[in-house]
C-alpha positions in Angstrom: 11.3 0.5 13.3 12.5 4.0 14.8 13.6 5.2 11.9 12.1 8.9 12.0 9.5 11.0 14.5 6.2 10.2 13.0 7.3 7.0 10.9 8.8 5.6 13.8 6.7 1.8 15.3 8.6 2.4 18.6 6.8 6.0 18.8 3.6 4.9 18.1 4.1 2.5 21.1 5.4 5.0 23.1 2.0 6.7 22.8 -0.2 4.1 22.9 1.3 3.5 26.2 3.9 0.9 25.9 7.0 0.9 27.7 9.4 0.0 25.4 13.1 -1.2 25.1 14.9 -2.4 21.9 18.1 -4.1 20.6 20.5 -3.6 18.0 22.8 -6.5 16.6 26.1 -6.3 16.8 28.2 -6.0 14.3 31.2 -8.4 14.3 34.6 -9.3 12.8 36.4 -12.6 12.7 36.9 -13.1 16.6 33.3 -14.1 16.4 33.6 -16.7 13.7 32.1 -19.2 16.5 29.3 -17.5 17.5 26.2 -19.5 16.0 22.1 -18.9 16.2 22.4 -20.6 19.8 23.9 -17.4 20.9 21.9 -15.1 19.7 19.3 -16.9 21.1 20.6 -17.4 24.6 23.1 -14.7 25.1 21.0 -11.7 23.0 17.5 -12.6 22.8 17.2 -14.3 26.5 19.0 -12.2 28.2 17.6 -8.9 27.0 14.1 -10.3 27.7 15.5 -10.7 31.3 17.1 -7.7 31.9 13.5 -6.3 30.7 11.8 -8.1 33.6 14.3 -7.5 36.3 13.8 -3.2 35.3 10.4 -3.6 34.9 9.7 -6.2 38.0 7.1 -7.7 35.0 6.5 -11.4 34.8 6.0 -11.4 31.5 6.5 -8.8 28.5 5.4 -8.9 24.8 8.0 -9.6 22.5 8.8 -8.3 18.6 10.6 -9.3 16.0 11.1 -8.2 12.5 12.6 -10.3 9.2 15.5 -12.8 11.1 14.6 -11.3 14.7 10.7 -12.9 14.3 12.6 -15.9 13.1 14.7 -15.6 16.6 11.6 -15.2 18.2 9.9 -18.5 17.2 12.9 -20.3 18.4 12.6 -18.9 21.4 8.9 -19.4 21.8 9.6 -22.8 20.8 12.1 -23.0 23.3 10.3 -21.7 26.2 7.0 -24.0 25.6 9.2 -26.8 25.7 10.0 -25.9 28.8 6.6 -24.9 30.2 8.4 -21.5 30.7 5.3 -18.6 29.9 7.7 -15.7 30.6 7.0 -14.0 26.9 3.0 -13.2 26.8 2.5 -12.3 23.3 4.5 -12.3 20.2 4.8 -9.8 16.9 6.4 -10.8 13.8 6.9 -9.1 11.6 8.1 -10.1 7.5 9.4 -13.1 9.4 10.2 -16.5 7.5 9.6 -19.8 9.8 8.5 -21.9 6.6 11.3 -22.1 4.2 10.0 -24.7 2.0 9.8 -22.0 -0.7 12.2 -19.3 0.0 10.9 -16.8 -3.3 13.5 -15.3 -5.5 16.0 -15.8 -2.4 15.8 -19.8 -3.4 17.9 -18.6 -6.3 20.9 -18.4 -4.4 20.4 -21.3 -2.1 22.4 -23.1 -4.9 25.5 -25.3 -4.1 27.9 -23.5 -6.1 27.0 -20.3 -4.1 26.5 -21.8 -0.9 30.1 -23.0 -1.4 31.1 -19.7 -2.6 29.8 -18.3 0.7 31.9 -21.2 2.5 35.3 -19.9 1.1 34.5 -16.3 1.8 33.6 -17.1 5.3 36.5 -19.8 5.9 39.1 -16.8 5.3 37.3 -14.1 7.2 35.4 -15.4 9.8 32.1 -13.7 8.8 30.4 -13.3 5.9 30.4 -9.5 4.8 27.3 -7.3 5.3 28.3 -6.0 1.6 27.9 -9.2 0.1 24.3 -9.9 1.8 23.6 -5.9 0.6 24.5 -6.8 -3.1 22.0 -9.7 -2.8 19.7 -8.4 -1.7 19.5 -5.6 -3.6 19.9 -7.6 -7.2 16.7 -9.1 -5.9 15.4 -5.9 -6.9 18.0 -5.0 -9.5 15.4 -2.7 -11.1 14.7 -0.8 -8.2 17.8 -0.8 -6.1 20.3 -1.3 -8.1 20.2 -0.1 -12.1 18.1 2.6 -10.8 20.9 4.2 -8.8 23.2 3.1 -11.2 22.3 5.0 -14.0 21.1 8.1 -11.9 24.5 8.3 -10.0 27.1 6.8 -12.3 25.8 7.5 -16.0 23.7 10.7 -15.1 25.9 12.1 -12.2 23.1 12.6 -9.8 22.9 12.4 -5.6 20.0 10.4 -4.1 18.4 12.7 -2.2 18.2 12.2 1.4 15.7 9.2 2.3 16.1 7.7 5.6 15.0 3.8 4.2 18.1 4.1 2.3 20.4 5.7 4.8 19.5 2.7 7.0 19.6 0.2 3.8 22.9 0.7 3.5 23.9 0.2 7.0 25.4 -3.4 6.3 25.9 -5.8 9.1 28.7 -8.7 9.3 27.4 -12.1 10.0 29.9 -14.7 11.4 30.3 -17.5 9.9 28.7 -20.7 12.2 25.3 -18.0 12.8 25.3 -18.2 8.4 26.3 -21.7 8.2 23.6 -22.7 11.3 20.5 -20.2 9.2 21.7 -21.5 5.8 21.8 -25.0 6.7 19.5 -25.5 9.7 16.6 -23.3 8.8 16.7 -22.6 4.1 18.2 -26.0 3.4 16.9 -28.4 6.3 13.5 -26.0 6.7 14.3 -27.3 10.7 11.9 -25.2 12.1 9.0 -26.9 10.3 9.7 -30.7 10.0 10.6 -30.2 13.9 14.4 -31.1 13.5 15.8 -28.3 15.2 17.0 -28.5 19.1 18.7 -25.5 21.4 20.5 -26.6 24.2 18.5 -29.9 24.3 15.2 -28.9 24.0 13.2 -29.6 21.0 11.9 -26.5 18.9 8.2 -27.8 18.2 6.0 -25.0 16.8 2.7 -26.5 17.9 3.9 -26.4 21.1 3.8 -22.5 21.3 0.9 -21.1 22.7 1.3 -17.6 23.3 -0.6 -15.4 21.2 0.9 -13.9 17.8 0.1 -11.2 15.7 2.0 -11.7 12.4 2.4 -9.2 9.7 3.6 -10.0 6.1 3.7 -7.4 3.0 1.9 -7.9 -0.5 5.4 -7.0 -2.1 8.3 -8.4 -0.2 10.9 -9.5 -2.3 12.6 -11.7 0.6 9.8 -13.2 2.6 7.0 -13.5 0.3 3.9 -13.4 2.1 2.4 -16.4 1.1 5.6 -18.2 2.9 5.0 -16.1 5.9 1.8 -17.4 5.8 2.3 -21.0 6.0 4.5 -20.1 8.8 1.5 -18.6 10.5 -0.3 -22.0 10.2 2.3 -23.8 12.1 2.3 -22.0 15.5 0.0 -23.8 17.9 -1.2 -20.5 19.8 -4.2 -18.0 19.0 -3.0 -16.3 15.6 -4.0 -13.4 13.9 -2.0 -12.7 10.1 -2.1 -9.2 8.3 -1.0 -8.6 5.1 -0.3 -5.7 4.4 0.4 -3.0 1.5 4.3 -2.0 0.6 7.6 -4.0 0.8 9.8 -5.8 3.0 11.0 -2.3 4.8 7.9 -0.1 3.8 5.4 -2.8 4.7 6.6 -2.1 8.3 7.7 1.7 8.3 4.0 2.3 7.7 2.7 4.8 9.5 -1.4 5.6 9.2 -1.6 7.6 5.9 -4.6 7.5 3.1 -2.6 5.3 0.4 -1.7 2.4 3.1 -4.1 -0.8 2.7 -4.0 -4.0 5.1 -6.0 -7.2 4.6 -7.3 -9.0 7.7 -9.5 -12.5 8.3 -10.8 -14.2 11.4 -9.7 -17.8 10.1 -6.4 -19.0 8.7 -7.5 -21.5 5.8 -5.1 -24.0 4.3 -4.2 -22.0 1.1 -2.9 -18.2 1.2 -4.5 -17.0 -2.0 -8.0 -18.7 -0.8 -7.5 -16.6 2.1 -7.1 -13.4 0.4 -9.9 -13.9 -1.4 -11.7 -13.9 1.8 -10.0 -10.8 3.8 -11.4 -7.8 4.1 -9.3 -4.9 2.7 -9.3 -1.9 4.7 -7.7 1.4 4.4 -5.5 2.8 7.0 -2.1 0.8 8.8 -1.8 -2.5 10.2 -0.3 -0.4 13.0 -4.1 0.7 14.2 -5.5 -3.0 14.6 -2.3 -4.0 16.7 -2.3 -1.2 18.6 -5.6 -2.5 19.9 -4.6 -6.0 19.8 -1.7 -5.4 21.9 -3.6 -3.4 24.2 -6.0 -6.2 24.9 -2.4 -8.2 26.0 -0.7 -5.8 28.0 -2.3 -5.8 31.5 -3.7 -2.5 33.4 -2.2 0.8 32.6 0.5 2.1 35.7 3.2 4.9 35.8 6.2 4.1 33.9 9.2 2.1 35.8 12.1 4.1 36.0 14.9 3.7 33.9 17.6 1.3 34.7 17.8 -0.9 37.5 20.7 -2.4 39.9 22.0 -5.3 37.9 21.3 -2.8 34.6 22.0 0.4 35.8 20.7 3.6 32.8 23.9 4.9 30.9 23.4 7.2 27.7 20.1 8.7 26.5 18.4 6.3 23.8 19.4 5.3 21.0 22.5 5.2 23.0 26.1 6.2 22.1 26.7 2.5 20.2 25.4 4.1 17.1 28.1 6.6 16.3 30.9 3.8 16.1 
């Protein structure tokens, strides 16, 4: 989402008046073979939300989430209604699977043999290796991500020529191996989120429970959360929301920047079946970024100077994005 000036989310923002602050995963190795969803939840997503308030001295902030972080975010929604906690105002997600009921083309590796596959790797390593979930996902697309640069760089003997999507595709991440076994299990095999079987530290996660408002965001062509999934998800989340589809993929459909060739398809009403509902949006030209600039204005309370940078218990360090992304 800040990939490059002018193609960057965070920018546009920025300059819609948003103070903004943004977190990275970490990438692990196997002395984090314990860590599970839990602690992402609690110990990344929680904490950072706090840490916005105490700089900010805000009672509440507007949260966002893209692919598994909007999945994070739902838990944590979930969490906080159950606990009559209204700290998060307003939620974005974006390409963000809650219903997994039917996972798309990803379903075809939701198998036991793999699944077991994915066991052995993880039960020698700790982790599951970003290269592994890279290779996945780009035989999704084996057309487009991975025949296409085989025959151009291995049989032809030509570069790629500098694309920042790309440079940031192939930035893999480690996953340890209770945060796979607790996504594989609890949320693709168990679809916890939906049939309300899903607890974090002994709350229930019950989705029509959440009432903050959401603006969601699914693209036409994303090979890993089809948009008609993301769209039953939608339907599940008690609170006021509004769904987009929009043009492009599961990265373009979000590093999508107003341009004349970007399309987005929006409806007041979320009807039981996602192709009736497209057949009742209105397709407009232009980015789903303009609509939730405005939408997110309506949510963001009256416009003041900026809070400085840092605060005691989070002092400022380095100058965004921060020295972390040079190791």
């Amino acid at each position: 989402m800040d990939l490059a000036p002018g193609r960057s989310l965070l920018e546009w923002a920025v300059r819609h008046g948003h103070t903004v602050f943004t977190i990275s995963y970490r990438n692990i190795d196997g002395g984090f073979h314990d860590v599970g969803l839990e602690d992402y939840l609690f110990r990344g997503l929680l904490t950072a939300c706090d840490a916005v308030r105490d700089i900010t001295g805000a009672e509440q902030l507007n949260l966002i989430g893209a692919c598994n972080g909007g999945t994070l975010a739902v838990m944590l929604l979930a969490w906080l209604a159950a606990g009559g906690d209204e700290r998060v105002h307003s939620a974005t997600l974006l390409n963000t699977s809650i219903d997994f009921s039917d996972p798309g083309m990803l379903g075809a590796f939701c198998d036991d043999h793999t699944l077991h596959h994915a066991e052995r790797l993880m039960a020698r390593r700790g982790y599951l290796d970003g290269h592994h979930l890279a290779m996945l996902f780009d035989l999704l697309r084996g057309r487009d991500l991975f025949w296409h640069y085989l025959t151009r760089g291995w049989l032809m003997g030509e570069s790629p020529p500098p694309f920042d999507i790309l440079t940031w595709n192939n930035d893999v991440m480690n996953v340890a191996a209770a945060t796979q076994r607790d996504f594989l299990h609890g949320l693709c095999l168990e679809n916890g989120l939906v049939e309300g079987s899903l607890r974090a530290s002994g709350r229930p996660l019950l989705l029509d429970r959440v009432r903050a408002d959401v603006f969601m965001v699914a693209a036409r062509n994303d090979h890993l959360v089809p948009w008609q999934a993301a769209y039953r998800g939608a339907r599940t989340l008690g609170g006021d929301v509004r769904f987009v589809l929009t043009s492009g993929g599961h990265v373009a459909g979000l590093v999508n920047p107003p341009r004349p060739k970007v399309r987005h398809w929006t409806a007041t009403t979320l009807s039981a079946d996602p192709g009736q509902w497209l057949a009742g949006a209105e397709a407009r030209s232009g980015s789903w970024w303009e609509p939730w600039a405005d939408w997110l204005a309506e949510r963001a309370g009256d416009r003041q100077a900026p809070p400085g940078m840092g605060s005691a218990a989070h002092p400022a360090t380095d100058p965004a994005p921060g020295t972390y992304v040079y190791h």
